[in-house]
FIBAZA-431927 format. One record per residue: z, x, y of N, C-alpha, C, O, CB in turn; residue in one letter. Coordinates in Angstrom, 2 decimals, always signed. Glycine has a CB too. Layout:
N
[pt [Z; X; Y]; [Z; X; Y]; [Z; X; Y]; [Z; X; Y]; [Z; X; Y]; A]
...
//
This chain:
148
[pt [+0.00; +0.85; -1.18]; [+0.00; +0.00; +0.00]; [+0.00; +0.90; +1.24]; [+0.52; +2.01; +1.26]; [+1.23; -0.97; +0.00]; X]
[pt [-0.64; +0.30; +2.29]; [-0.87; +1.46; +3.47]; [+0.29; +0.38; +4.48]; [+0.33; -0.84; +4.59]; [-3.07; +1.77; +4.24]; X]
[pt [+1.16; +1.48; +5.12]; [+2.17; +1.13; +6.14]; [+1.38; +1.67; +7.54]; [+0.43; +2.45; +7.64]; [+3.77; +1.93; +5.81]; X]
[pt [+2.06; +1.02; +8.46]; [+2.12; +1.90; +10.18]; [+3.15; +2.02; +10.18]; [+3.84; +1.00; +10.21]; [+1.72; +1.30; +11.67]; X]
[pt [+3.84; +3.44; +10.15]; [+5.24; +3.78; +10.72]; [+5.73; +3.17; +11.90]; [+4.91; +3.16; +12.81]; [+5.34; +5.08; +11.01]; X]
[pt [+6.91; +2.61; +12.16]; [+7.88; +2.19; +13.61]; [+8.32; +3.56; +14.01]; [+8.41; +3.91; +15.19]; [+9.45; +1.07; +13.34]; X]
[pt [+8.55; +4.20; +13.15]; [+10.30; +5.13; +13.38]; [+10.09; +6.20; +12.37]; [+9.62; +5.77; +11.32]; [+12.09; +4.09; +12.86]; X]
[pt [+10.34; +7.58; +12.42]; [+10.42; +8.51; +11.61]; [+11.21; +8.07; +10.63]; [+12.17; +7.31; +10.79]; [+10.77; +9.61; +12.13]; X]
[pt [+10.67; +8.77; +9.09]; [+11.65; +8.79; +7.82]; [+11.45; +10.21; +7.54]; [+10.47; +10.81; +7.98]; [+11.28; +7.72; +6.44]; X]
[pt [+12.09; +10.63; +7.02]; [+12.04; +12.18; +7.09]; [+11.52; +12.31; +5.53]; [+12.15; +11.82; +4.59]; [+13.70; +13.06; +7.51]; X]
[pt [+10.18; +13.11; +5.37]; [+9.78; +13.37; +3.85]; [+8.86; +12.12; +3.73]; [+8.31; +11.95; +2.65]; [+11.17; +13.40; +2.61]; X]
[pt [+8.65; +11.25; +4.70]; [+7.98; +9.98; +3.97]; [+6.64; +9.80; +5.70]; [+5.51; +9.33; +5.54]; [+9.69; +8.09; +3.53]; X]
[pt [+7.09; +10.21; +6.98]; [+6.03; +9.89; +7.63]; [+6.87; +10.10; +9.43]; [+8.08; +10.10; +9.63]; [+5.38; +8.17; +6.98]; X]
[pt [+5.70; +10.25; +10.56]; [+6.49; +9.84; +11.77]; [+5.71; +8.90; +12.25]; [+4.55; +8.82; +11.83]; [+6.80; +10.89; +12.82]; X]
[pt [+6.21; +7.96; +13.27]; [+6.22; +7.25; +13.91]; [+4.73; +7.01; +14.59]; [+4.30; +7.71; +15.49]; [+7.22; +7.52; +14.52]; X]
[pt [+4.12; +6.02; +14.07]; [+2.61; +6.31; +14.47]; [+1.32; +6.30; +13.46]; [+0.18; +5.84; +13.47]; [+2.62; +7.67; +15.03]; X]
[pt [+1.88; +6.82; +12.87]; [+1.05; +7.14; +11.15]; [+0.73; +6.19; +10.57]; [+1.44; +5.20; +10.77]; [+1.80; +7.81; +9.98]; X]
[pt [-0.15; +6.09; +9.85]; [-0.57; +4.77; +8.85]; [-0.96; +5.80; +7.66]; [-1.91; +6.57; +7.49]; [-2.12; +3.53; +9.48]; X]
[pt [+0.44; +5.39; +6.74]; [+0.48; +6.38; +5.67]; [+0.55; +5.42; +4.37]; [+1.30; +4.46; +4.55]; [+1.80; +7.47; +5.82]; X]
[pt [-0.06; +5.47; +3.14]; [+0.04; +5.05; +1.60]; [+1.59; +4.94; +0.91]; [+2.25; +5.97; +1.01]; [-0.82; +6.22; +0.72]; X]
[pt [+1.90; +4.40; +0.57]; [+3.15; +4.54; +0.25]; [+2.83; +3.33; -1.11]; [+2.00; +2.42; -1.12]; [+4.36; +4.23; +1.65]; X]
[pt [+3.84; +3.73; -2.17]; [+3.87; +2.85; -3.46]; [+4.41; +1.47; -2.99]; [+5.16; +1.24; -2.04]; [+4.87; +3.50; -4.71]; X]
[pt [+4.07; +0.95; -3.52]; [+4.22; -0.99; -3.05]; [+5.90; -1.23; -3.04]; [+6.42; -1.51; -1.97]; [+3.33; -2.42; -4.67]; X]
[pt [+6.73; -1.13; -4.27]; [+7.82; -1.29; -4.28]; [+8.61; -0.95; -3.17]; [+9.34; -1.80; -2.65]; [+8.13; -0.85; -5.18]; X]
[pt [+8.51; +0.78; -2.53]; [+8.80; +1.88; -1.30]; [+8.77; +0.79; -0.50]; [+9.86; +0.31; -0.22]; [+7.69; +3.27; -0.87]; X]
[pt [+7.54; +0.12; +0.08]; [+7.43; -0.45; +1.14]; [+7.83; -1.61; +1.53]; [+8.01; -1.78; +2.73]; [+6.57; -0.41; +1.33]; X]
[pt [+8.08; -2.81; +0.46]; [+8.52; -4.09; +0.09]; [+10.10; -3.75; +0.12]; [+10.83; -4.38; +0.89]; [+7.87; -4.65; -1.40]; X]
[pt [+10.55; -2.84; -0.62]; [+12.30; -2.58; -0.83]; [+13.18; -1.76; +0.29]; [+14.41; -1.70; +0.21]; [+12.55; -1.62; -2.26]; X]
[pt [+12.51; -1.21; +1.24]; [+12.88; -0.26; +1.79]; [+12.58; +0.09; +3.51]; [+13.30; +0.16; +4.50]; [+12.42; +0.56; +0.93]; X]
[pt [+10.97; +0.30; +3.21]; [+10.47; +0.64; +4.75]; [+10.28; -0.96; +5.57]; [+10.77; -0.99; +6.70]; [+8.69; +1.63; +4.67]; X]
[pt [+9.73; -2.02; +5.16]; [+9.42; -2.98; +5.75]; [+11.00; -4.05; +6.08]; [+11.25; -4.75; +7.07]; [+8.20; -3.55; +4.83]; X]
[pt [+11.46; -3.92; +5.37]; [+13.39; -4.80; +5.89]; [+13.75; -3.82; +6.63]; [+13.99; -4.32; +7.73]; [+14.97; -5.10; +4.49]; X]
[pt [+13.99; -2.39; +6.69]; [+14.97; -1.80; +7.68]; [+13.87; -2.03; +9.12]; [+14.26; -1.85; +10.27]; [+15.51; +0.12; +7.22]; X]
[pt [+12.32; -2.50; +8.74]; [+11.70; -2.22; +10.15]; [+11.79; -0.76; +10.68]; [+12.51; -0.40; +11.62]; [+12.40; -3.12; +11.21]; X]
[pt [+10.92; +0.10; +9.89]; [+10.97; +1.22; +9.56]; [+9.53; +1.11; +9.82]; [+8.99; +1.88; +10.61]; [+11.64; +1.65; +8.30]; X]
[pt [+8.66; -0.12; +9.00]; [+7.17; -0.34; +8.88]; [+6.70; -1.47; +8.67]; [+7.35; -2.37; +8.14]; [+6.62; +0.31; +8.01]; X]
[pt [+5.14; -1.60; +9.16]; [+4.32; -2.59; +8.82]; [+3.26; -2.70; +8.17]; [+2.27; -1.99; +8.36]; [+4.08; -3.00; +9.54]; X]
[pt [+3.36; -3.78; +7.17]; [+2.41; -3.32; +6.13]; [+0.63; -3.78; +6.96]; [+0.27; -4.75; +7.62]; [+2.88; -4.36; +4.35]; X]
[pt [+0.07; -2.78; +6.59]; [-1.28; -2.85; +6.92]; [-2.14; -3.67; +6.18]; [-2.10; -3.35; +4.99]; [-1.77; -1.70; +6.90]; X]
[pt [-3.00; -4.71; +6.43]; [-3.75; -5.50; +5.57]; [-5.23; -5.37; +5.93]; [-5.29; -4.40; +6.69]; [-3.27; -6.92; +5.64]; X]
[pt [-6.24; -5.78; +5.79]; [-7.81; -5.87; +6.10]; [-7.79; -6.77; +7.72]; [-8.60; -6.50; +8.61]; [-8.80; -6.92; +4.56]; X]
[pt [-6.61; -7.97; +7.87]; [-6.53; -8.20; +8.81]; [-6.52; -7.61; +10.36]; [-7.18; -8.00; +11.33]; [-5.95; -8.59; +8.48]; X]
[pt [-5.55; -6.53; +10.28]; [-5.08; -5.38; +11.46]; [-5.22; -4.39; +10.99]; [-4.25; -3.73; +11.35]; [-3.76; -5.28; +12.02]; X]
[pt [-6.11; -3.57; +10.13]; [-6.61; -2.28; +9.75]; [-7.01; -1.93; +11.09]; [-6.65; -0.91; +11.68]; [-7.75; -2.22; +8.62]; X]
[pt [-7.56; -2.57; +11.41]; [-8.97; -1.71; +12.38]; [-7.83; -1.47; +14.15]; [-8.00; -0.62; +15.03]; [-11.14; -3.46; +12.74]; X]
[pt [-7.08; -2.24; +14.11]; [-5.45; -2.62; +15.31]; [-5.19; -1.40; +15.33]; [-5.59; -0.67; +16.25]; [-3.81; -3.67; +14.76]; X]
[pt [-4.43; -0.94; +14.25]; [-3.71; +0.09; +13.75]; [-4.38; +1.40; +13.67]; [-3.78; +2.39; +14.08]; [-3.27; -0.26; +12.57]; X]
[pt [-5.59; +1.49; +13.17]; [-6.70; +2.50; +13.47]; [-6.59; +3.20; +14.91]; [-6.32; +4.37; +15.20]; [-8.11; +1.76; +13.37]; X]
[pt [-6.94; +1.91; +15.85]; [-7.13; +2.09; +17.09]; [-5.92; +2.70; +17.81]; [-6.00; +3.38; +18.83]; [-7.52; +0.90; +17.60]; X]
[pt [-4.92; +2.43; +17.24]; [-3.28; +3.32; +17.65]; [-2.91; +4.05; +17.77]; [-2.29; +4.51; +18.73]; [-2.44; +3.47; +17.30]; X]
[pt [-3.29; +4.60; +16.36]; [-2.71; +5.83; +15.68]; [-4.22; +6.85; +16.77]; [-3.91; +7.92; +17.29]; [-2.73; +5.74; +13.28]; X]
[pt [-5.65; +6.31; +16.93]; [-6.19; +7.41; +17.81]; [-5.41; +7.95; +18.84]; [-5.19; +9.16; +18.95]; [-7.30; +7.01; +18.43]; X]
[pt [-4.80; +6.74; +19.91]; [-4.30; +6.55; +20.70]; [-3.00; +7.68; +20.77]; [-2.73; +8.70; +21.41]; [-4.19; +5.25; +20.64]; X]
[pt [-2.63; +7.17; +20.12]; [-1.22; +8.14; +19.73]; [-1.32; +9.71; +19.49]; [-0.45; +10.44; +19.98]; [-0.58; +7.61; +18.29]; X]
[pt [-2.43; +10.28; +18.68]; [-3.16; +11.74; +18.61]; [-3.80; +11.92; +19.83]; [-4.47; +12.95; +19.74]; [-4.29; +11.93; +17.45]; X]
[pt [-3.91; +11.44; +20.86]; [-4.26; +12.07; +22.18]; [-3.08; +11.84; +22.95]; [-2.78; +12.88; +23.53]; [-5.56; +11.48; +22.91]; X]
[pt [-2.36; +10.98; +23.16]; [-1.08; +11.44; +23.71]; [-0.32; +12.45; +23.08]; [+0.49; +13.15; +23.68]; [-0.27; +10.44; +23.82]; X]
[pt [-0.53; +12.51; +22.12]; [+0.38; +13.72; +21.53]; [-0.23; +15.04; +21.60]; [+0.44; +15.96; +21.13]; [+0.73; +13.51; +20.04]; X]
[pt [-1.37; +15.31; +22.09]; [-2.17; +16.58; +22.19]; [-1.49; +16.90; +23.59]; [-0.66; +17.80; +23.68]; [-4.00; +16.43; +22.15]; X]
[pt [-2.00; +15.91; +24.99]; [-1.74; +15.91; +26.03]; [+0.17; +16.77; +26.19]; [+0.52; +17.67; +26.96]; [-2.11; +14.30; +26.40]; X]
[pt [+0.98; +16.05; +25.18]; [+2.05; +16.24; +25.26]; [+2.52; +17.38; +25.02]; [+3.38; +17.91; +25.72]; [+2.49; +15.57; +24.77]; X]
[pt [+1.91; +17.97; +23.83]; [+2.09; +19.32; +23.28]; [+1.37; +20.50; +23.95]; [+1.54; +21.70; +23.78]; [+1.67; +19.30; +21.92]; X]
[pt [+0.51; +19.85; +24.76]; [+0.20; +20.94; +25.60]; [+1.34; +21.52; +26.77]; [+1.63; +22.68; +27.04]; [-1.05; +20.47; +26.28]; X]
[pt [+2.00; +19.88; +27.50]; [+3.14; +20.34; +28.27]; [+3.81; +20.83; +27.53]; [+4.08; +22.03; +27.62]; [+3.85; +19.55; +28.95]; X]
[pt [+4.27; +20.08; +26.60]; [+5.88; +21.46; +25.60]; [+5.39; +22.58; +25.34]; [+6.21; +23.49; +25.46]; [+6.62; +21.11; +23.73]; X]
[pt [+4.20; +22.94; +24.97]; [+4.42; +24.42; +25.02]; [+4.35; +25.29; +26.59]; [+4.78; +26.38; +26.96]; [+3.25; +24.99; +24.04]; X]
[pt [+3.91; +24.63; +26.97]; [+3.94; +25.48; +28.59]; [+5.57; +25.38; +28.66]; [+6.27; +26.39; +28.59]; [+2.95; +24.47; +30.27]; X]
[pt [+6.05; +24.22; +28.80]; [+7.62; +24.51; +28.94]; [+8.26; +25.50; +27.72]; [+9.14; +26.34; +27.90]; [+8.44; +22.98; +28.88]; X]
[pt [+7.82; +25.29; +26.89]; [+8.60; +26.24; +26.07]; [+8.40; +27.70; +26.28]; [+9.26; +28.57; +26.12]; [+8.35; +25.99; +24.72]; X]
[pt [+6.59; +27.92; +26.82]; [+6.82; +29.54; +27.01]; [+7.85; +29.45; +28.73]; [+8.38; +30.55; +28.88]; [+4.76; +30.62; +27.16]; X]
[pt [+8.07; +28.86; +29.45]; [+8.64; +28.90; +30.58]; [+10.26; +29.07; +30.16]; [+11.03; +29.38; +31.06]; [+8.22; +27.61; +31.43]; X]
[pt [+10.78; +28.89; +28.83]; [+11.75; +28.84; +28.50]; [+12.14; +30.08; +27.91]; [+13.12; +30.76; +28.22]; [+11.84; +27.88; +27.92]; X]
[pt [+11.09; +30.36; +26.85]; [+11.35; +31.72; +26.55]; [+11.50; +32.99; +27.47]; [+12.23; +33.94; +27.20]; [+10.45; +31.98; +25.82]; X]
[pt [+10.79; +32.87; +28.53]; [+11.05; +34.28; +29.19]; [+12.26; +33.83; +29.96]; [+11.80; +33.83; +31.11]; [+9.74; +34.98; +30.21]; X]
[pt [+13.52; +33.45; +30.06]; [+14.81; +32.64; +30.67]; [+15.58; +33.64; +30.41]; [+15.71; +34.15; +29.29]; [+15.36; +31.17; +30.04]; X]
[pt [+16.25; +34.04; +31.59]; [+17.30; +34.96; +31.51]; [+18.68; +34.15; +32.11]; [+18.92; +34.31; +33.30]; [+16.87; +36.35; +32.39]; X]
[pt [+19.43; +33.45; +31.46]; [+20.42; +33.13; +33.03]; [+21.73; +33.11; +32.99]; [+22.27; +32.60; +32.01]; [+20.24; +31.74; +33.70]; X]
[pt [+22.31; +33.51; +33.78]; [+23.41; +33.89; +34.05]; [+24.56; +33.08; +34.45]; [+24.40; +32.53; +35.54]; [+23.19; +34.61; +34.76]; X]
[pt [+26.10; +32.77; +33.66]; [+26.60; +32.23; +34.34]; [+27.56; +32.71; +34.17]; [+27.86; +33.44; +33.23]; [+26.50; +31.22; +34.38]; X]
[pt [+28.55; +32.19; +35.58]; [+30.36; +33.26; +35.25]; [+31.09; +31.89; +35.00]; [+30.78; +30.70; +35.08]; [+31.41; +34.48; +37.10]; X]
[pt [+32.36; +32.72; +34.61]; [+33.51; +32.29; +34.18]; [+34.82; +32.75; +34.49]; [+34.94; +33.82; +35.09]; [+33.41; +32.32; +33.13]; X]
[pt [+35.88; +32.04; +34.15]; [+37.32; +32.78; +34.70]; [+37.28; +33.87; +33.12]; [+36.30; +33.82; +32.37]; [+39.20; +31.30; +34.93]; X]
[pt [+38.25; +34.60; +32.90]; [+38.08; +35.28; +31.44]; [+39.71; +35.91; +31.67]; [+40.19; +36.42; +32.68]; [+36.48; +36.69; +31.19]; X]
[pt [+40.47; +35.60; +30.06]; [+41.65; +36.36; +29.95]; [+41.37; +37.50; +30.40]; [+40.28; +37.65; +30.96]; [+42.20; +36.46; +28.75]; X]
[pt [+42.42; +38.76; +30.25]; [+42.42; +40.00; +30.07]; [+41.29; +40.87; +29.24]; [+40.58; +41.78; +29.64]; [+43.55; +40.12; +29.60]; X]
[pt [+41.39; +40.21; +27.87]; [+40.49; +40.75; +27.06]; [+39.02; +40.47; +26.71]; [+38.34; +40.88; +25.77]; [+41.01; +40.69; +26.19]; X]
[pt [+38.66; +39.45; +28.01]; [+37.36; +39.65; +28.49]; [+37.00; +37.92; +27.53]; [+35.86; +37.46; +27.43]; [+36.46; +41.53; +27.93]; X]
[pt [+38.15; +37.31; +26.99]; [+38.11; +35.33; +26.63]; [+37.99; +34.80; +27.51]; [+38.48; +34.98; +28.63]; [+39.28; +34.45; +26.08]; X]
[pt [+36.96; +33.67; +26.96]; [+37.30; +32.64; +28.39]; [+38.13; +31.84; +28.12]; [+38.88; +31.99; +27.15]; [+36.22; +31.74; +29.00]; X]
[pt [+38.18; +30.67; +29.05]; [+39.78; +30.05; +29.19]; [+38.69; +29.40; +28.52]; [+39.32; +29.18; +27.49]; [+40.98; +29.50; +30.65]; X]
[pt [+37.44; +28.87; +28.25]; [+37.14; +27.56; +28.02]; [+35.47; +28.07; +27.01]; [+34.92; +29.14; +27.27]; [+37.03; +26.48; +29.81]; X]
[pt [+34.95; +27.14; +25.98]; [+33.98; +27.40; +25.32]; [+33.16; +26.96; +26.53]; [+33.69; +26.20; +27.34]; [+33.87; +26.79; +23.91]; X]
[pt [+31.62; +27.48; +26.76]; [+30.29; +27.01; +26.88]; [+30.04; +26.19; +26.54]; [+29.97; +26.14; +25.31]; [+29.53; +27.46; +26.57]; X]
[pt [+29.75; +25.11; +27.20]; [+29.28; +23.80; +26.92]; [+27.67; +23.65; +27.14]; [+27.01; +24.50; +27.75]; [+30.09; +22.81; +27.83]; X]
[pt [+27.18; +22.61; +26.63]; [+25.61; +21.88; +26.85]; [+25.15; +21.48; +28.34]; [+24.11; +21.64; +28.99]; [+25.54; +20.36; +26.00]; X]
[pt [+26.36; +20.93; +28.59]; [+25.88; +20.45; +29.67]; [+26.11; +21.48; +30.94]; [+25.65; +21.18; +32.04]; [+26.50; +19.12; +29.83]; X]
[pt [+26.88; +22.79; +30.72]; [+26.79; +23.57; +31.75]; [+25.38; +24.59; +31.98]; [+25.04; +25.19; +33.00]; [+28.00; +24.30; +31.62]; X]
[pt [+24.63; +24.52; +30.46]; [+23.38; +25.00; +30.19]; [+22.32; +24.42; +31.15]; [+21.58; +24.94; +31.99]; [+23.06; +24.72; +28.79]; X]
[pt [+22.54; +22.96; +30.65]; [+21.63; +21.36; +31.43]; [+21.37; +22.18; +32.70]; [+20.42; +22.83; +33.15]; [+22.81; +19.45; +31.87]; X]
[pt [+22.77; +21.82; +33.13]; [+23.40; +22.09; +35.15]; [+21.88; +23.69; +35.58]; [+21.13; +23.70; +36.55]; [+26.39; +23.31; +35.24]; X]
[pt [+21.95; +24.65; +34.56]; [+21.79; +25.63; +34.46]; [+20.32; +25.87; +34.71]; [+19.78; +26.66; +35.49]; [+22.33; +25.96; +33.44]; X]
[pt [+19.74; +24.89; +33.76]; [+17.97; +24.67; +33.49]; [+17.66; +24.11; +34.49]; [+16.64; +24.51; +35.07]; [+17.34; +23.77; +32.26]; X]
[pt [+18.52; +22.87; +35.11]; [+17.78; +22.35; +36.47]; [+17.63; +22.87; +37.65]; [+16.67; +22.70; +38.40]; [+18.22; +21.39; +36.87]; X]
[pt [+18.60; +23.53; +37.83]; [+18.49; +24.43; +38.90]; [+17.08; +25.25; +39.28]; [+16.65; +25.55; +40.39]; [+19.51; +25.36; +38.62]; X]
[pt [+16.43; +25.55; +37.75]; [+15.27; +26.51; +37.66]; [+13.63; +25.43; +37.37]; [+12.47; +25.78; +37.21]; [+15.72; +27.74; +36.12]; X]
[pt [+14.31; +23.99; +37.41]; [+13.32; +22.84; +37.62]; [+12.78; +22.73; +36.19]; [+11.63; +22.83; +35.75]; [+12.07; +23.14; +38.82]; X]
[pt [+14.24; +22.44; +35.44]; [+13.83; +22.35; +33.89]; [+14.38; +21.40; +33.03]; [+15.28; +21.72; +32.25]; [+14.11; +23.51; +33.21]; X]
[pt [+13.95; +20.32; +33.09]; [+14.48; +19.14; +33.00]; [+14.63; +18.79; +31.75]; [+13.57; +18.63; +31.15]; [+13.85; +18.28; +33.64]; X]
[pt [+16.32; +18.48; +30.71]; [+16.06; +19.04; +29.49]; [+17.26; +17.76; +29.15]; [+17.74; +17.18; +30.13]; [+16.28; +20.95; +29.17]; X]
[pt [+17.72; +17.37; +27.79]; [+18.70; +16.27; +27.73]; [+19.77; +17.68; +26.87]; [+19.41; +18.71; +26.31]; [+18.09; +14.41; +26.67]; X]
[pt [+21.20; +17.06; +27.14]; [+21.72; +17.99; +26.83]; [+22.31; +18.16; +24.86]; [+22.86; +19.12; +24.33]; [+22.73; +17.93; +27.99]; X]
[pt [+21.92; +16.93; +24.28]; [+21.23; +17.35; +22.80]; [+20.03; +17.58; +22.25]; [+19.77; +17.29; +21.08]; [+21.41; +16.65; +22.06]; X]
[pt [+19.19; +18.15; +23.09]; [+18.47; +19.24; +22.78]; [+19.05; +20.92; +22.92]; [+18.38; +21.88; +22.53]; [+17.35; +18.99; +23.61]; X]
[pt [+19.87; +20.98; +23.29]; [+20.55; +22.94; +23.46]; [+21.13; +22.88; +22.20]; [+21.77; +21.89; +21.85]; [+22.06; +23.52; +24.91]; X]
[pt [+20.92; +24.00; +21.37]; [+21.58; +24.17; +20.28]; [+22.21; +25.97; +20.21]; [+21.50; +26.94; +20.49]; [+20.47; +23.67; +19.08]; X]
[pt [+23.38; +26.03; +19.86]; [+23.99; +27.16; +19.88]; [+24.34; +27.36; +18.79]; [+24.74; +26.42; +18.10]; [+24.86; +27.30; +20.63]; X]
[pt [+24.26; +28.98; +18.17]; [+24.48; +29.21; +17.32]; [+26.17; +29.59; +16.15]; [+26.65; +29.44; +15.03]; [+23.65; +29.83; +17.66]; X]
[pt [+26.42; +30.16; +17.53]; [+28.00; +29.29; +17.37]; [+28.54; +29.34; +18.72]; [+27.78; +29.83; +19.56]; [+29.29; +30.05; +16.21]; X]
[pt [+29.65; +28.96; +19.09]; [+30.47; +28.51; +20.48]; [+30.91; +30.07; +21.56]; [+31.75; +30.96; +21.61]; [+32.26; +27.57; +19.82]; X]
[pt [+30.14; +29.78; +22.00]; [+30.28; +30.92; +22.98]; [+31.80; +30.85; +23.96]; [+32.16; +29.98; +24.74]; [+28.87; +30.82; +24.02]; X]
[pt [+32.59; +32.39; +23.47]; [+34.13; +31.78; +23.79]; [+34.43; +33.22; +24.39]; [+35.63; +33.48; +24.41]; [+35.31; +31.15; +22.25]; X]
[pt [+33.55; +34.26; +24.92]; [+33.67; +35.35; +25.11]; [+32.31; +35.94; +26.11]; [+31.17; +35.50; +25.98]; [+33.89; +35.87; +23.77]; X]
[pt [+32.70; +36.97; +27.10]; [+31.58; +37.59; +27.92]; [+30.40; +38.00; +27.01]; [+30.72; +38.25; +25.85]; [+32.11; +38.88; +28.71]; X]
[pt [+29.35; +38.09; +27.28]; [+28.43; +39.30; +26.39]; [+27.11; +38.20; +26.75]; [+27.07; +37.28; +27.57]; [+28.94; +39.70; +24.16]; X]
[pt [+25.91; +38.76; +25.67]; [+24.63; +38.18; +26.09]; [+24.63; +36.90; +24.62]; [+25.53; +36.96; +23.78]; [+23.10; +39.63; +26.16]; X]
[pt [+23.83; +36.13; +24.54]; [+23.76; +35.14; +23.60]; [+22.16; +34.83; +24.00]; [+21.44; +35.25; +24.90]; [+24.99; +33.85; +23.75]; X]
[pt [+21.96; +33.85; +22.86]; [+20.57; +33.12; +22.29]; [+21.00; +32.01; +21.93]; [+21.57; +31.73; +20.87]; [+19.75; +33.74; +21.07]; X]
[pt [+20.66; +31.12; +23.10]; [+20.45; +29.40; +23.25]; [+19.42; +28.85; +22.90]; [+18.44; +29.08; +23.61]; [+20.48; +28.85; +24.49]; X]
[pt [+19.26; +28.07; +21.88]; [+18.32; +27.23; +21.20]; [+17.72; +25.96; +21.94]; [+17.98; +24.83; +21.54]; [+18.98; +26.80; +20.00]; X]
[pt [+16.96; +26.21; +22.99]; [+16.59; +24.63; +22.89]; [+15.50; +23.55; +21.90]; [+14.46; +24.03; +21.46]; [+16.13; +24.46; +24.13]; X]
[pt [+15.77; +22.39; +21.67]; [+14.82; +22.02; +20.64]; [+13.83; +21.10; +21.38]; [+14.32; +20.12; +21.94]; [+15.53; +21.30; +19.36]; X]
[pt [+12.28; +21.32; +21.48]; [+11.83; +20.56; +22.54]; [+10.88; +19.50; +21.94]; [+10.23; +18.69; +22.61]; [+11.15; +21.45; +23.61]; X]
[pt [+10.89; +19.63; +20.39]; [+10.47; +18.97; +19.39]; [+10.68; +19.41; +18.02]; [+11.58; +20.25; +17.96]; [+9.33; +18.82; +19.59]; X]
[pt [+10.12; +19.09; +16.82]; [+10.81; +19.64; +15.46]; [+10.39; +20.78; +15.20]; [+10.85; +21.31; +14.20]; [+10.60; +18.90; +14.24]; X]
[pt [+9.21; +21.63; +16.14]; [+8.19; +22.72; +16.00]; [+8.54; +23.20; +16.68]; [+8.89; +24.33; +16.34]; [+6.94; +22.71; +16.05]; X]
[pt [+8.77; +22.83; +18.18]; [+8.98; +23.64; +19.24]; [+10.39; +24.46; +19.33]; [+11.22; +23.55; +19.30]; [+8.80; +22.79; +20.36]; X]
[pt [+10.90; +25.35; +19.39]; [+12.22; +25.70; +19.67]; [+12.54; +26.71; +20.28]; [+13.21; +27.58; +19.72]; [+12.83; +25.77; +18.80]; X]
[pt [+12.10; +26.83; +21.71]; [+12.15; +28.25; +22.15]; [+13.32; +28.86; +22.79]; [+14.05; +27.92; +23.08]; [+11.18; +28.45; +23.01]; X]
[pt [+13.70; +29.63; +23.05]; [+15.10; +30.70; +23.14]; [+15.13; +31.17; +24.48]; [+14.22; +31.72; +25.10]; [+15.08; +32.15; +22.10]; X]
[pt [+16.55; +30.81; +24.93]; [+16.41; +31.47; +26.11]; [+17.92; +32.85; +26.26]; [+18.43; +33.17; +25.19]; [+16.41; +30.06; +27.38]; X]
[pt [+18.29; +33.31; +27.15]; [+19.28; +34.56; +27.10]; [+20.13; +33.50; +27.52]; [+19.60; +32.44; +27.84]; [+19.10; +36.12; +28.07]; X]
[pt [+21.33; +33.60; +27.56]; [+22.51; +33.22; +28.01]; [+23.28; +34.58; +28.34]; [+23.40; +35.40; +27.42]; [+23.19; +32.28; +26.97]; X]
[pt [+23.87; +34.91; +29.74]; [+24.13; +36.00; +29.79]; [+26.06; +35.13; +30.39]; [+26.22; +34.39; +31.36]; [+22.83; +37.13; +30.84]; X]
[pt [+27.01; +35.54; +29.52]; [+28.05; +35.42; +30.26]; [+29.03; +36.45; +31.16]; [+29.78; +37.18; +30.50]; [+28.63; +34.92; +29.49]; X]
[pt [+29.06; +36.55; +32.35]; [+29.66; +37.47; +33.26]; [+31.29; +37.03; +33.69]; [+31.60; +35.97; +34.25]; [+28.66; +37.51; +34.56]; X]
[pt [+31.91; +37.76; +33.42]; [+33.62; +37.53; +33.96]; [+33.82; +37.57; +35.28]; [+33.52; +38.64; +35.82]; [+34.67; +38.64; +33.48]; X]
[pt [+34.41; +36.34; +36.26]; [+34.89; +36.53; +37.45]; [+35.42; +37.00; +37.57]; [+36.08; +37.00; +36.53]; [+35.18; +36.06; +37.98]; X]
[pt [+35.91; +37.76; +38.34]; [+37.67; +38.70; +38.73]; [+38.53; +38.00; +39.67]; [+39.62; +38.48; +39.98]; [+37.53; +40.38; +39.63]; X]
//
């Protein structure tokens, strides 16, 4: 049976697609959660016309994410903090001080997309993950500097 995806399933299709799927899959599963719609001879040609639709917005799109993403990769940025004695901060690095961080440089980002590799709780340099799609993931420096 041929579906049009609503909504990503992970291993089975994204959002947009008019993908084959075994009859039972689609009757038991994708079509009640509204996950999908089953495609018939009726709206074949509907759904056709969509999914074009949808592969040129998504070209258009991926052309901006990667420009933003190489704009991301070359990112150096710097932020201070108070820091114990032994060079701790009083407080972990947060997402949203990253966010605060990117806009400043006209980089307009939601703050679950930053992914860290673990919790930055100390001065030194780091590698911030942003995710700008499931392909895209480009890296920027995080440099933390101690106030005095």
């Amino acid at each position: 049976m041929f579906v049009y995806m609503l909504k990503d399933v992970e291993k089975v299709g994204m959002a947009g697609q008019m993908i084959k799927v075994s009859d039972g899959y689609a009757k038991n599963f994708l079509i009640p959660r509204k996950l999908a719609i089953k495609v018939d001879e009726n709206n074949k040609k509907f759904f056709e016309q969509k999914v074009k639709k949808i592969k040129i917005n998504e070209k258009a799109l991926s052309s901006k994410a990667a420009m933003l993403a190489e704009k991301i990769n070359n990112l150096h940025l710097i932020i201070k903090k108070r820091t114990h004695d032994e060079g701790k901060l009083y407080g972990a690095i947060s997402a949203d001080e990253v966010v605060e961080l990117l806009k400043e440089k006209d980089i307009s980002i939601n703050r679950k997309q930053v992914e860290f590799n673990k919790t930055i709780k100390s001065e030194g340099e780091y590698k911030v993950t942003i995710r700008l799609s499931s392909k895209l993931k480009p890296q920027l420096t995080l440099k933390v500097v101690a106030i005095k």
